[in-house]
BADO-783586 format. One line per 3 residues: number of its first residue (from 0); their letters; for each residue x, y, z of N, C-alpha, C. Coordinates in nm, 2 decimals, m for minus. Layout:
NUM) a) X,Y,Z,X,Y,Z,X,Y,Z | ...
This chain:
0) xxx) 0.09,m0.12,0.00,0.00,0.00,0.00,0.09,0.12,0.00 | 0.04,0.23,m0.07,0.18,0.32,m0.09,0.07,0.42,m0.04 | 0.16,0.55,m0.03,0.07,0.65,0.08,m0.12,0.71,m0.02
3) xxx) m0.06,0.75,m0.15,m0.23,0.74,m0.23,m0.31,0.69,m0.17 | m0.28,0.54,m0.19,m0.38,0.41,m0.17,m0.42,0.45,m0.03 | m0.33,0.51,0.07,m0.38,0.50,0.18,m0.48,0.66,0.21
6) xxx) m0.41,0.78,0.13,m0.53,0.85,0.12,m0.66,0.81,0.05 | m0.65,0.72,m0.03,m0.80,0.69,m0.09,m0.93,0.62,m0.01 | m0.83,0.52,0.07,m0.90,0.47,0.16,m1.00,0.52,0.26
9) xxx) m0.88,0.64,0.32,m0.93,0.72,0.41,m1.06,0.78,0.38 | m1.03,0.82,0.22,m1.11,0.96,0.17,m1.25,0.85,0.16 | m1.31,0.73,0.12,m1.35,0.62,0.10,m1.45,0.58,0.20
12) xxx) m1.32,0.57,0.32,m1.40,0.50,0.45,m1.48,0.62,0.46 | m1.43,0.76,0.51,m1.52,0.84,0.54,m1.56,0.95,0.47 | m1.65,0.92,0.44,m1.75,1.03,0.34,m1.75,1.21,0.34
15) xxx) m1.75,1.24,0.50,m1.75,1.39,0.54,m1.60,1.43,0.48 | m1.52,1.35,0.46,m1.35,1.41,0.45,m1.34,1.41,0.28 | m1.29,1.53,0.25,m1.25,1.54,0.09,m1.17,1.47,0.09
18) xxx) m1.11,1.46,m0.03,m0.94,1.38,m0.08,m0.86,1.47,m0.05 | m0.86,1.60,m0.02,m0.77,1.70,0.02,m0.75,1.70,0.16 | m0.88,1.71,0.26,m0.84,1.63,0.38,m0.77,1.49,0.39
21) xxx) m0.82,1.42,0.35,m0.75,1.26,0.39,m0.60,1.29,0.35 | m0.57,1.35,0.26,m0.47,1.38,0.22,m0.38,1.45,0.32 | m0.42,1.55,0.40,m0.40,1.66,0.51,m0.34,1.55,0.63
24) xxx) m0.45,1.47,0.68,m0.48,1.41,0.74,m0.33,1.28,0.80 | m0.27,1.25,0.70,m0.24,1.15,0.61,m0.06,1.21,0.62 | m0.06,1.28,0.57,0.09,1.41,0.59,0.10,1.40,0.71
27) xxx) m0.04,1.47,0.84,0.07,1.55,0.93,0.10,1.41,0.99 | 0.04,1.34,0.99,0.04,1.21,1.11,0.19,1.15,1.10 | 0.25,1.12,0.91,0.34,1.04,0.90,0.43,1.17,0.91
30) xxx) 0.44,1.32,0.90,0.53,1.36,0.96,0.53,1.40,1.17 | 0.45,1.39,1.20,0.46,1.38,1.36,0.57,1.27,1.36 | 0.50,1.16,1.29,0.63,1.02,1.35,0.71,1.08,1.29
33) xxx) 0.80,1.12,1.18,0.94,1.11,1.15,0.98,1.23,1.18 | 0.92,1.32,1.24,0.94,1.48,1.37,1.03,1.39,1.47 | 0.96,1.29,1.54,0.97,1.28,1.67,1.09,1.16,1.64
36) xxx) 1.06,1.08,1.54,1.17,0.99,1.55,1.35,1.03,1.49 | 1.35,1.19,1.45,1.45,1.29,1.46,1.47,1.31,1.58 | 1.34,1.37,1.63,1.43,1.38,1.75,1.48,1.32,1.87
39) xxx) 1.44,1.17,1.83,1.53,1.05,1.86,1.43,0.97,2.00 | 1.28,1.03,2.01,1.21,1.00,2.08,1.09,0.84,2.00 | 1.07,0.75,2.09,0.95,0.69,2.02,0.86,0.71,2.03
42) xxx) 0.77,0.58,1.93,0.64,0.64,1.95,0.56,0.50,1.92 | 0.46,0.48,2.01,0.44,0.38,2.02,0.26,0.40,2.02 | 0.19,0.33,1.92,0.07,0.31,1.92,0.02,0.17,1.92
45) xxx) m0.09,0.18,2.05,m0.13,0.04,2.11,m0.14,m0.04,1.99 | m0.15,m0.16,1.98,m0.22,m0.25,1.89,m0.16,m0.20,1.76 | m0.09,m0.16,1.76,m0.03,m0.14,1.59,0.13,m0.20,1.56
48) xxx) 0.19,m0.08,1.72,0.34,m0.13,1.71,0.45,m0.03,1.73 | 0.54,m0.01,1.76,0.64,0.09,1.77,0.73,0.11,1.71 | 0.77,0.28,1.68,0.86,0.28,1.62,1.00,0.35,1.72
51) xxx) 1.12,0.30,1.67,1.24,0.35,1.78,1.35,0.37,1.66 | 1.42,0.40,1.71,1.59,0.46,1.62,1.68,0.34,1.72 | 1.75,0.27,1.59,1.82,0.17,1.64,1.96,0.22,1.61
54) xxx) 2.08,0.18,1.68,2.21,0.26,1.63,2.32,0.14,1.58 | 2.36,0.15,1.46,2.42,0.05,1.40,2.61,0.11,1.45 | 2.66,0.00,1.48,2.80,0.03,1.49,2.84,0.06,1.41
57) xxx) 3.00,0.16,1.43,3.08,0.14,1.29,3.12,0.01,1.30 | 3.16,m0.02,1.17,3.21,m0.16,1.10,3.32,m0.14,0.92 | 3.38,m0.25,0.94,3.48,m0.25,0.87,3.40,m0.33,0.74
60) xxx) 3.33,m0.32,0.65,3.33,m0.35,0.51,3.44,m0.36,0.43 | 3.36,m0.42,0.30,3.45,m0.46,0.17,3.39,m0.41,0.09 | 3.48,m0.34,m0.01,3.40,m0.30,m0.16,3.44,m0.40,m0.22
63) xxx) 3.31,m0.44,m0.33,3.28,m0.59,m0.40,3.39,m0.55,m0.50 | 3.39,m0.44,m0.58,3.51,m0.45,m0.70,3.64,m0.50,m0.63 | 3.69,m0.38,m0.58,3.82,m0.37,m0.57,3.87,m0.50,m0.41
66) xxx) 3.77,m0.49,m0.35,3.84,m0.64,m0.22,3.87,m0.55,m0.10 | 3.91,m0.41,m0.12,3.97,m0.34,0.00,3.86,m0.26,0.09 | 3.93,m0.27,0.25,3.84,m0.27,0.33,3.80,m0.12,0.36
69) xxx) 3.67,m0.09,0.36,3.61,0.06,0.38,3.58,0.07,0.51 | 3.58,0.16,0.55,3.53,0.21,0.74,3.39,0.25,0.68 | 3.27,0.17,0.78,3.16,0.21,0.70,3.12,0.26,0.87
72) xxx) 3.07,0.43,0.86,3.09,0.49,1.03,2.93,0.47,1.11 | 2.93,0.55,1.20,2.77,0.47,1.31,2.72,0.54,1.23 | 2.54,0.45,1.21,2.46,0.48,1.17,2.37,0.50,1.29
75) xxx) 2.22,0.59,1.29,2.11,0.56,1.36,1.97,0.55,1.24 | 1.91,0.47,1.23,1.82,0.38,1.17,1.72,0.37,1.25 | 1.57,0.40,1.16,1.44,0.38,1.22,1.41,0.24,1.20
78) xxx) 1.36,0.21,1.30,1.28,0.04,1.36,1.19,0.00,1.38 | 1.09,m0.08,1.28,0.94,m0.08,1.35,0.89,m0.21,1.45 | 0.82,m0.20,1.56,0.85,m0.33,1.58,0.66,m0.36,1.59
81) xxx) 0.60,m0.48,1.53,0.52,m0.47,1.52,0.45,m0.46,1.63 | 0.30,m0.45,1.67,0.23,m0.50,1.83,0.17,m0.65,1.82 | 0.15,m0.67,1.94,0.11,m0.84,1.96,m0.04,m0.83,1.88
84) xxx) m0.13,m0.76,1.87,m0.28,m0.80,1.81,m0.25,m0.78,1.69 | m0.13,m0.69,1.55,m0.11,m0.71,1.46,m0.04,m0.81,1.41 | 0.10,m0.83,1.48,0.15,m1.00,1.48,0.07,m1.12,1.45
87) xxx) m0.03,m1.09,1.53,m0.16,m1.24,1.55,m0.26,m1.22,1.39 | m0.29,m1.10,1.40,m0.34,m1.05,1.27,m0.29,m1.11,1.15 | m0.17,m1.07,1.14,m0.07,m1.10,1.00,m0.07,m1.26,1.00
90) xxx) m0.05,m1.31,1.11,m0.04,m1.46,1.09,m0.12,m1.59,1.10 | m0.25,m1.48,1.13,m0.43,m1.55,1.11,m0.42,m1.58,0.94 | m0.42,m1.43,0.91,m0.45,m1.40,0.78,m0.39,m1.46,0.74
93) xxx) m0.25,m1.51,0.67,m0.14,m1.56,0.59,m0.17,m1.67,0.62 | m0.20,m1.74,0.72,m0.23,m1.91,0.72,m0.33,m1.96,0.68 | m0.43,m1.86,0.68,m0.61,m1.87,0.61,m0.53,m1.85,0.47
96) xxx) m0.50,m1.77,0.38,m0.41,m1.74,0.25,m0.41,m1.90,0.26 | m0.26,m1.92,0.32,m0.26,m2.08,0.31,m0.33,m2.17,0.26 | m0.42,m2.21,0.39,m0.50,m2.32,0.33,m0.58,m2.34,0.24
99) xxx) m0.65,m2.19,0.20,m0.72,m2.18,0.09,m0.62,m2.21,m0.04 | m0.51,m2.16,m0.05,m0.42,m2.16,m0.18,m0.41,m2.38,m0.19 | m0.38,m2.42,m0.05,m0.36,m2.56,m0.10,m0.46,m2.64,m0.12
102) x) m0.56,m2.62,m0.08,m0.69,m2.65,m0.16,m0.74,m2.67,m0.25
């Protein structure tokens, strides 16, 4: 689902909201999360899942041409981690998928 699809839905489910709202709607939310996961705070919503900044060490890589070793330096990287009623969700659904597909 790419962000459209997810304003369309919106605009869809609820009738009172233009496509310019859902759209509004839709922005400020996914920038609040990447506001706050700047500023290196999480954010965690029940039943869906959280997101946190994970911090990658430096490490010593290899460039595939040449063989010789690059200093690749610390990263900090956003992390989603899912919640327990979406976990159970994803893997209701995908095993119903399942059975029906071997059927």
């Amino acid at each position: 689902m790419t962000r459209s699809d997810l304003i369309e839905e919106l605009a869809a489910r609820f009738a009172q909201l233009t496509h310019r709202d859902a759209e509004f709607a839709v922005k400020t939310v996914l920038d609040a999360i990447s506001t706050a996961l700047v500023k290196g705070h999480r954010i965690e919503i029940r039943g869906f899942g959280s997101f946190s900044i994970n911090r990658r060490p430096p490490r010593v890589g290899r460039n595939p041409r040449s063989g010789e070793s690059v200093q690749i330096p610390e990263k900090r990287v956003p992390h989603f981690k899912p919640g327990k009623a979406l976990r159970e969700a994803v893997d209701q659904r995908t095993a119903h998928l399942q059975e029906t597909k071997s059927l």
